[in-house]
C-alpha positions in Angstrom: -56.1 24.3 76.0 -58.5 27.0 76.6 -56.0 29.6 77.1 -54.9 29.2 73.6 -56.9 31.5 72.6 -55.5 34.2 74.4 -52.4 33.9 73.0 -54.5 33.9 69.9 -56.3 37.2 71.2 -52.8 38.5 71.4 -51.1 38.1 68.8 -54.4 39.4 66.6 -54.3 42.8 68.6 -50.3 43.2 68.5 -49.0 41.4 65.6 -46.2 40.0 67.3 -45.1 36.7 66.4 -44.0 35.8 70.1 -47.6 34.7 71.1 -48.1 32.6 67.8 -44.7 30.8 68.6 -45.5 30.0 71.8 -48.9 28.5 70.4 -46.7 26.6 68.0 -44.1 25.5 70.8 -47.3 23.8 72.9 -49.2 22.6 70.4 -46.8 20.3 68.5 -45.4 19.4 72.0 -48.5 18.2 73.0 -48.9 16.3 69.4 -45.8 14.5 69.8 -46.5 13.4 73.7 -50.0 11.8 72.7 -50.1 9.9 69.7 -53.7 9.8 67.8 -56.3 7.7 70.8 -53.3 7.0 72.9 -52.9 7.9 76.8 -55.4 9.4 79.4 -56.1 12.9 76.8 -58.4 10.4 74.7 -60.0 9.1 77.2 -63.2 11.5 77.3 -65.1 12.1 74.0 -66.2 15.7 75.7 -62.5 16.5 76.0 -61.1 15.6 72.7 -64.7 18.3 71.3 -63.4 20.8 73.6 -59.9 20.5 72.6 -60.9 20.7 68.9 -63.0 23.6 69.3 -59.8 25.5 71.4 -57.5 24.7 68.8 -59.7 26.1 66.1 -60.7 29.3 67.6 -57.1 29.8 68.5 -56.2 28.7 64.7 -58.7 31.4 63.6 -56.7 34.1 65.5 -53.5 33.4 64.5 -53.9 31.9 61.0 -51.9 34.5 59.1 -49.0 34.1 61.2 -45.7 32.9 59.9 -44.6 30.6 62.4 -48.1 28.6 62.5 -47.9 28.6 58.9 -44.0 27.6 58.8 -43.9 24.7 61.8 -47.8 24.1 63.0 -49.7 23.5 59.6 -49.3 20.4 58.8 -49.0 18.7 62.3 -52.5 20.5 63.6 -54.2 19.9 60.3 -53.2 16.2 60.4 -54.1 16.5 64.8 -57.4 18.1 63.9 -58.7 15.2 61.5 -57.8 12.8 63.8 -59.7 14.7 66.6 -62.5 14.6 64.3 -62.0 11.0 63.7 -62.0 10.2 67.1 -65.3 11.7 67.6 -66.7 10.4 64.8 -66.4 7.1 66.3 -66.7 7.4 70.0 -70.1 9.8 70.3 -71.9 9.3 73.6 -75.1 8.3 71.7 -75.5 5.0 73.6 -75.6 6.6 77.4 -78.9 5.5 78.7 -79.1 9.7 80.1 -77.2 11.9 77.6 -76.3 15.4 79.0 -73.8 18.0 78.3 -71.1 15.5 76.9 -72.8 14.6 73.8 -73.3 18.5 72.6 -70.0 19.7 73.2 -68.7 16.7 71.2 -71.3 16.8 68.7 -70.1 21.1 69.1 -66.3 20.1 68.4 -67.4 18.0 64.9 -69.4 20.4 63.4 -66.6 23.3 63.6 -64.6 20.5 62.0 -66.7 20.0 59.4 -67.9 23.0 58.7 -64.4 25.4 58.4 -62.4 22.7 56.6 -64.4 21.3 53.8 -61.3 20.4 52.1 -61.2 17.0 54.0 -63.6 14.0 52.1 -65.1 13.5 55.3 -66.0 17.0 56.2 -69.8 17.2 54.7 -70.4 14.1 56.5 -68.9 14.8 59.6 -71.1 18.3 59.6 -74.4 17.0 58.7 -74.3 13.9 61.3 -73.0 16.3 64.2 -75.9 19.0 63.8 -78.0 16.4 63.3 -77.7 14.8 66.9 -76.6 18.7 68.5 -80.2 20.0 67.5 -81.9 17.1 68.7 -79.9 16.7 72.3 -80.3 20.8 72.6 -83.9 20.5 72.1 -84.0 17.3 74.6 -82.2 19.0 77.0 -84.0 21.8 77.6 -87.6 22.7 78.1 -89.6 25.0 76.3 -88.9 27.6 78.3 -85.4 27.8 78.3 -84.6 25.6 81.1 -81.7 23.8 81.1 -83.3 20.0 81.9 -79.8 19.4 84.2 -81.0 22.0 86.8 -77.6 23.7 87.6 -77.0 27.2 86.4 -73.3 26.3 85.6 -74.2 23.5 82.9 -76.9 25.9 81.2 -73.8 28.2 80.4 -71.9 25.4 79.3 -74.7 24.5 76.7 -75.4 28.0 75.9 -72.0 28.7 75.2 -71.8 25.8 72.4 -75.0 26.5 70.7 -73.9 30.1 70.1 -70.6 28.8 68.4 -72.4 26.4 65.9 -74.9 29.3 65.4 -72.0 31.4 64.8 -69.8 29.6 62.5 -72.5 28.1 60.6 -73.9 31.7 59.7 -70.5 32.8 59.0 -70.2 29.7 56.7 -73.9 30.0 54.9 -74.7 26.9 56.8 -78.9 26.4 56.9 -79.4 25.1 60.6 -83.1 23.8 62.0 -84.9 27.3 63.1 -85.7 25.4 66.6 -82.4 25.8 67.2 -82.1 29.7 66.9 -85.7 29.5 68.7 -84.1 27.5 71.5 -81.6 29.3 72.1 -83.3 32.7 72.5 -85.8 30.9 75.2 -82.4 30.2 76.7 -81.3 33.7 76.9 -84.7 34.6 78.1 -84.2 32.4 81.0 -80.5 33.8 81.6 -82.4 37.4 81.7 -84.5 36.9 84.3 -82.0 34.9 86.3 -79.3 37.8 86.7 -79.9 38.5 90.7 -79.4 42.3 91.4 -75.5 42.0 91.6 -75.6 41.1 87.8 -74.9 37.5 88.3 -77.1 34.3 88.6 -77.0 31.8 91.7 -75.3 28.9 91.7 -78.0 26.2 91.6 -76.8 22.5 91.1 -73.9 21.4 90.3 -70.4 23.4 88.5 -67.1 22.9 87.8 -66.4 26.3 85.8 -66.4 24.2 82.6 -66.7 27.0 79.2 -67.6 25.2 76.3 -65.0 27.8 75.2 -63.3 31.2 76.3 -63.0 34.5 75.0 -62.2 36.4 78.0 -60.4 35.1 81.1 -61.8 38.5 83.2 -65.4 38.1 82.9 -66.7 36.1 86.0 -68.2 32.7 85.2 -71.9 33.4 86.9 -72.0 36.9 84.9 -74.4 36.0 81.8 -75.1 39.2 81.1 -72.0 39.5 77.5 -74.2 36.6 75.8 -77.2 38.8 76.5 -75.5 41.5 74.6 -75.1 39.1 71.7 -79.0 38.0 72.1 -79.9 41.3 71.7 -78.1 41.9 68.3 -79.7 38.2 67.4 -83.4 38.8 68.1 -83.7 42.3 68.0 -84.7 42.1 71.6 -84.5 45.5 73.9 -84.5 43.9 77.3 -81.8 41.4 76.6 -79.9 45.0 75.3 -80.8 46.6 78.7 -79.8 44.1 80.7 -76.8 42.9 78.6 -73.5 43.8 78.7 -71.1 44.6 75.1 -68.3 43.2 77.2 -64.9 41.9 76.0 -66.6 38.5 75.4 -69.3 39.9 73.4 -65.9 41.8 71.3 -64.3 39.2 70.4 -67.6 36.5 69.5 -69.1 39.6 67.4 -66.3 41.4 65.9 -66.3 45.2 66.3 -68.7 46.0 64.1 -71.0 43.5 66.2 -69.6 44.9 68.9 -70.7 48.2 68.3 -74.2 47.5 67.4 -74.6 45.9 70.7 -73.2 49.0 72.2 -75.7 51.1 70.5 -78.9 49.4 71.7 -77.8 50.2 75.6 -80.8 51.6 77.3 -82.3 52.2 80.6 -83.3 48.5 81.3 -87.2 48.3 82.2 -88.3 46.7 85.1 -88.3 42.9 85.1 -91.5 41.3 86.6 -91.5 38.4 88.5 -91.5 34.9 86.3 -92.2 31.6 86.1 -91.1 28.7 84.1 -93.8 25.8 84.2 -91.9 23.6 82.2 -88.5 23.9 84.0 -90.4 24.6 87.6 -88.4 27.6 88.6 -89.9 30.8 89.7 -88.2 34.1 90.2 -90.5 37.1 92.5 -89.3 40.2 92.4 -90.0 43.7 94.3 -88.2 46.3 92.7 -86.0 45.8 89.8 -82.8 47.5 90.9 -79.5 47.4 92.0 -81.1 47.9 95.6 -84.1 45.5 94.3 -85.3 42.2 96.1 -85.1 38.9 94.4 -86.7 35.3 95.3 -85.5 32.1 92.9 -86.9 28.7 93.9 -86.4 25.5 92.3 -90.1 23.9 92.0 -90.0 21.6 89.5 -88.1 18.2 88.5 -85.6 17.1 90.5 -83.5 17.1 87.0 -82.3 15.3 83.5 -82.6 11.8 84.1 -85.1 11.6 87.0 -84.6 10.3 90.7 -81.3 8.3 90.3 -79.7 9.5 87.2 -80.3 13.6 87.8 -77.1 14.4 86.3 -76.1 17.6 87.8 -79.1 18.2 90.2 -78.6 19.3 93.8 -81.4 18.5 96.5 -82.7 22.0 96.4 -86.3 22.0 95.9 -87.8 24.9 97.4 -84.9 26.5 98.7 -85.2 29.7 97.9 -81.9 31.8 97.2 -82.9 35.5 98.4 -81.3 38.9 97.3 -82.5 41.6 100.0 -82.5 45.4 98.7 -79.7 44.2 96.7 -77.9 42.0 99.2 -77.3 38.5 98.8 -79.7 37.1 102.2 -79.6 33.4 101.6 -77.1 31.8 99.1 -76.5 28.5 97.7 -73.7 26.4 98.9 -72.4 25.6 95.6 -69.9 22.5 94.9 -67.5 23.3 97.0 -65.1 20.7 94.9 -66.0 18.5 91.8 -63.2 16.3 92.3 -60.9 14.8 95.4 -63.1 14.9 98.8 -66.3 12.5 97.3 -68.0 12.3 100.4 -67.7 16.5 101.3 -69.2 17.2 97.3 -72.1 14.5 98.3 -72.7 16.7 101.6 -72.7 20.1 99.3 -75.4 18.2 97.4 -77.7 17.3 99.8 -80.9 18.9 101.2 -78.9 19.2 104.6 -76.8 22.5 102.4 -79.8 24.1 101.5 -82.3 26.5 103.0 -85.2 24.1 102.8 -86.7 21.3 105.2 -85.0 18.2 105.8 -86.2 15.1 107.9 
């Protein structure tokens, strides 16, 4: 229900009450085809977060509109407790390796409890999901802004929901832990000396294109570079503003007036020097920090979150390195080629066998 939002998007930049009806029309359809923990769509904790966390975004867009006032109201309102509920109960705390899963659901309760205090479980709800997020955020990274999952694709993911509890809870005058903020800026930091030449990063480990949420369907999933623009506002950093980009993305997360700050610190981006992260074990040479530039990233760290046997999103990609020639792309990483459907072709993507590295 990602795409919600669009129709949110665009019925906050027209007016016209087409897009908000159409929002209605799926959203009570959907509430009436799956009754409260019924059925396959309550099946994943992650999924019920993510769904919460689409709805209200796309709620936030289209709040003033007559028809969602009129028909939506008071089925959503009653939808969105029980999606709180839900969570509330079924939190992935006892997973012997937590990942991913437990932050975007902890995500989706804490936007639940924090923009509808009206409901007697809200406070609760808020303080016991940022809780557990700023303790599996600062678990599952490393110091240096190394997602512990090893795969470019899942650091997005996790960047995307720490920025929307930072958001909300300073548009809400919500104190959250400073590690968090701290964390997240090492995370950015990382994401900045990631881009390749082409403006995108490469496709280490695993990915399935998952957002923790959208606000542009244009912007291409390995192109970090509109939450760098929003970094650079946050931290009052000048190379994250050089290298960032006040896309639509960064629009529609800031607000105009955001938007044009962002805008304002564009510079010529200085040179980035080569980098390594000890913690994570990835190092990143460079010769010339260009679009014609040439860039080295190898993996030489640990094999990922969980260790041998439980790596989460890993790929056996130690020491491969991925290489951008005067700008070119020289060697690539193979990817996922698909999450789901062919078991044993994904398995082959993931083995040492797909990468430019030595194998047996």
């Amino acid at each position: 229900h990602q795409y919600f939002v669009t129709l949110g998007k665009a019925y906050r930049y027209t007016g016209d009450e087409r897009y908000a009806e159409e929002f209605v029309r799926q959203v009570t359809h959907w509430i009436e085809a799956n009754p409260y923990g019924i059925g396959i769509h309550w099946v994943s904790t992650m999924e019920v977060g993510i769904r919460l966390i689409s709805w209200v975004n796309a709620l936030a867009f289209m709040k003033d509109s007559a028809a969602v006032r009129s028909q939506a109201a008071e089925p959503l309102l009653r939808s969105l407790y029980q999606h709180a509920l839900h969570l509330d109960a079924h939190l992935t705390t006892d997973w012997l390796v937590r990942t991913n899963h437990i932050i975007g659901e902890t995500a989706g309760l804490f936007l639940f409890g924090a923009l509808f205090p009206q409901f007697r479980r809200a406070r609760r709800f808020r303080n016991k999901a940022l809780s557990i997020f700023t303790h599996e955020v600062l678990s599952q990274t490393f110091l240096d802004g190394v997602n512990k999952e090893q795969a470019t694709g899942y650091h997005r993911f996790v960047v995307d929901f720490v920025l929307l509890v930072l958001r909300v809870a300073d548009r809400n005058n919500i104190t959250t832990p400073p590690a968090l903020r701290a964390r997240l800026e090492k995370l950015l930091e990382y994401e900045l000396h990631l881009l390749g030449p082409d403006g995108r990063v490469p496709q280490i480990g695993d990915c399935d294109d998952g957002r923790g949420f959208i606000f542009s369907e244009s912007v291409d999933f390995f192109d970090f570079r509109g939450w760098l623009a929003v970094g650079a506002l946050w931290f009052d950093r000048d190379d994250f503003a050089a290298i960032g980009d006040a896309n639509e993305e960064a629009l529609w997360f800031l607000g105009p007036d955001g938007w044009r700050q962002t805008k304002e610190r564009a510079r010529p981006a200085p040179a980035r020097a080569s980098r390594l992260f000890p913690q994570g074990g990835q190092a990143i040479l460079r010769a010339g920090d260009c679009p014609q530039g040439t860039c080295v990233h190898v993996r030489c760290g640990p094999f990922g979150l969980g260790g041998d046997g439980a790596s989460a999103h890993s790929h056996a990609d130690l020491l491969s390195p991925v290489i951008h020639w005067r700008g070119r792309p020289l060697t690539v990483d193979a990817g996922t080629y698909a999450y789901y459907c062919d078991t044993a072709e994904r398995d082959r993507f993931r083995s040492t066998a797909m990468h430019n590295t030595l194998a047996p």
